[in-house]
N, C-alpha and C positions, 0 to 999 in steps of 0.2 A: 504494500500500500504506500503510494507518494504523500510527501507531504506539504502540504499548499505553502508557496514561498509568500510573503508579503512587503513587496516592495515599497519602497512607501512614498517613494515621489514621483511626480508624474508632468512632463511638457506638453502641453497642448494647446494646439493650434488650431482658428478655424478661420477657414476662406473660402471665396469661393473662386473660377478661373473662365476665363473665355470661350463659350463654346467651342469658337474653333480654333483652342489651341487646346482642349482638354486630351485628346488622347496620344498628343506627343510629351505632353506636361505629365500626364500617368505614366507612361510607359518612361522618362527618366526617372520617375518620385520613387517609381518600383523598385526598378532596376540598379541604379543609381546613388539615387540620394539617401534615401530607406539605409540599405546594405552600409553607406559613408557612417549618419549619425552611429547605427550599431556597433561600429567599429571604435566608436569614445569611448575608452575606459570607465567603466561604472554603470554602462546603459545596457540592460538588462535585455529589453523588446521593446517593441515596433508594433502598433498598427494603425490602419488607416480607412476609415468612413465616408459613404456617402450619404447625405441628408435624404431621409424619404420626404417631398413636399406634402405638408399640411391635409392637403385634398386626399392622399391615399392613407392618412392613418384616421386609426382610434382614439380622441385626444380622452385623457381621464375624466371618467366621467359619462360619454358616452355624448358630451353634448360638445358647446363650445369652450372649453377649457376655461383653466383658473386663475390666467396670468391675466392679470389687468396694468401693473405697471410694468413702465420697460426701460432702457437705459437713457439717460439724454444725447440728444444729438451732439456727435463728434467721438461715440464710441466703437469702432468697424463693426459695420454690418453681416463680415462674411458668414456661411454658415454651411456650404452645399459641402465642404466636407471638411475633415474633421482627423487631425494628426497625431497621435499620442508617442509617446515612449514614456518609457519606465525604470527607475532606476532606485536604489536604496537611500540615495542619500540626495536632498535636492540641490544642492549646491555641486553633483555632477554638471549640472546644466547650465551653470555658472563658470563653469572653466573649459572651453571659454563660454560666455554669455553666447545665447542665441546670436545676437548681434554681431560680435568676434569670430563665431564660429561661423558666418554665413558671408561673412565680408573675407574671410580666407579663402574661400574657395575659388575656383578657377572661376575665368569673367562666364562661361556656357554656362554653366552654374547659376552663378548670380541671375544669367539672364533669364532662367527658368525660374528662379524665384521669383525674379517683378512679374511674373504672369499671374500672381494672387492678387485679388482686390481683397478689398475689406478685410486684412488679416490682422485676426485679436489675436494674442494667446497670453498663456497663463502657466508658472509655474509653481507646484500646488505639491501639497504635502497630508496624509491621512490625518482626518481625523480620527477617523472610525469605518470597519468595514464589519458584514456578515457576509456567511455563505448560505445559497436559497437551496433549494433540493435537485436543482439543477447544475449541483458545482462538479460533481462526479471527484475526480481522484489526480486534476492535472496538478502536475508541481508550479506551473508557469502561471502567473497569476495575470498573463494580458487578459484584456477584455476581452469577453464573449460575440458570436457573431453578430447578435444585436444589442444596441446600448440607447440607453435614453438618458439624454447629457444635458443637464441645468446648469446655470452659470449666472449667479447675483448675488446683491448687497442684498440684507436687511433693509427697511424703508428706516431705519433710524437706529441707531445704538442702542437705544433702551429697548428695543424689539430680540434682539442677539438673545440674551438667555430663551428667551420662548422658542426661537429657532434649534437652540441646540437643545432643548425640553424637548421639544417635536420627533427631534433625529433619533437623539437618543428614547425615545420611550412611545412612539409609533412610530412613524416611517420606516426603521431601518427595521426592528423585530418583527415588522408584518412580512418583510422580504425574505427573513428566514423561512417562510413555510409557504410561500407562494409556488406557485406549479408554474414552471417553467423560468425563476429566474436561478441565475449563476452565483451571482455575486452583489452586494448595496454598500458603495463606497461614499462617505463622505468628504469632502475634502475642502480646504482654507488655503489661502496663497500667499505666496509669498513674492508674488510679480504680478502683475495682470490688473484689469480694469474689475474682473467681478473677485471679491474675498469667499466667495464660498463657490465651490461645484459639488453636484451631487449626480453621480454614477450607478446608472442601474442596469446592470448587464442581466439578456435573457436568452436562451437555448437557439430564439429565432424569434420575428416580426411577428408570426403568427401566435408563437406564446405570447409574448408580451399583449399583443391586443385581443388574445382570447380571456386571458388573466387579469393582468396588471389595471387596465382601464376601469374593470366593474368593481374589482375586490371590498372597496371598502363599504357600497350599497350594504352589504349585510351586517357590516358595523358602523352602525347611524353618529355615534359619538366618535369613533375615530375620524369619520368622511367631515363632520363638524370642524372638527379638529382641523383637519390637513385646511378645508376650505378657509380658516382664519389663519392659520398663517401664510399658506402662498400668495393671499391678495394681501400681505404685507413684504412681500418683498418686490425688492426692483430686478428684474431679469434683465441681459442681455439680449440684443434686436433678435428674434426668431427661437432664442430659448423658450422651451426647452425643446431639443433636437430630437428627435428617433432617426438612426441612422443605422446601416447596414456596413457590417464591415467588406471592406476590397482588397484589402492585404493584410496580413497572409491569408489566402483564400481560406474560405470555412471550408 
């Protein structure tokens, strides 16, 4: 029997890219770029997401979802997909800085990077995670084929304990016995425009919107619960993401 590694820092980026430069800009991000980052001392894994649009999922709830505020103008927009790694310690990612590290590389390089619009990212470290009944026995703790990626402040500091009241004592323990998720990450940063992300990895699109969307209907005081505090936070433009992972294939 394996035992689940827990890495505990995580880079992530989200943008989005020109349609018609997206399938020369994947095939180097695969091939290329992907293979470069892994190769920095301390970076564990790699994976990498596409946005499902709005129109093809299940937003929680089953209606029009619960996010009312959103970030103020001037915070990028991108969201269509979605870059992770993972490493133990988050000051990997700091030597060199994303910045450092992306201003070294060769100019073909660089110039596949300006093909991202609206790129935020964020480098974030656990707070807290669970395993759902869907984690099985991998040692490698990247994210699962599908994930659903939140990314915001609080609407105010005095709000912050109620949020981590929340995570810690519904949100994350309902994730432990859900059907079909992996894994319920919370995470804080230590870069980035949003201080909290919240990761919720699931088997596949179709568990998560057979399960995750209805769950709390049959507990009226949890579904209470969650509805007061996510219309107290500010999300990120298109938070929260459901996205399907592209690499490394499922």
């Amino acid at each position: 029997m394996g035992a689940h590694r827990t890495h505990r820092a995580m880079w992530i980026t989200w943008y989005d890219v020109p349609d018609a430069e997206r399938e020369a800009y994947l095939a180097w991000l695969h091939e290329t770029y992907i293979p470069a980052v892994l190769q920095r001392p301390g970076v564990a894994w790699g994976a990498h997401y596409a946005s499902e649009e709005r129109s093809s999922i299940v937003p929680q709830g089953g209606g029009q979802g619960r996010v009312e505020r959103h970030a103020p103008a001037g915070v990028p927009d991108g969201y269509r997909f979605i870059l992770m790694f993972g490493a133990d310690d988050p000051y990997t990612f700091v030597t060199p800085t994303p910045a450092g590290f992306h201003s070294s590389l060769a100019q073909d390089a660089r110039a596949m990077l300006a093909l991202r619009r609206g790129e935020r990212s964020n480098i974030m470290v656990d707070e807290a995670r669970v395993l759902g009944p869907a984690a099985g026995d991998d040692e490698n703790d990247a994210p699962g084929p599908c994930i659903q990626l939140g990314s915001f402040n609080a609407v105010s500091a005095a709000f912050e304990d109620d949020v981590a009241d929340w995570y810690a004592h519904c949100r994350l323990p309902s994730l432990e016995t859900l059907p079909g998720c992996i894994r319920g990450r919370k995470l804080v940063s230590i870069s980035g425009w949003a201080k909290h992300v919240a990761l919720y990895e699931f088997a596949s699109l179709a568990a998560r919107n057979e399960h995750f969307v209805f769950y709390e209907r049959a507990h009226p005081e949890m579904e209470a619960w969650s509805v007061r505090v996510v219309k107290n936070l500010v999300h990120a433009p298109h938070s929260s993401n459901v996205a399907q992972r592209i690499w490394p294939p499922s």
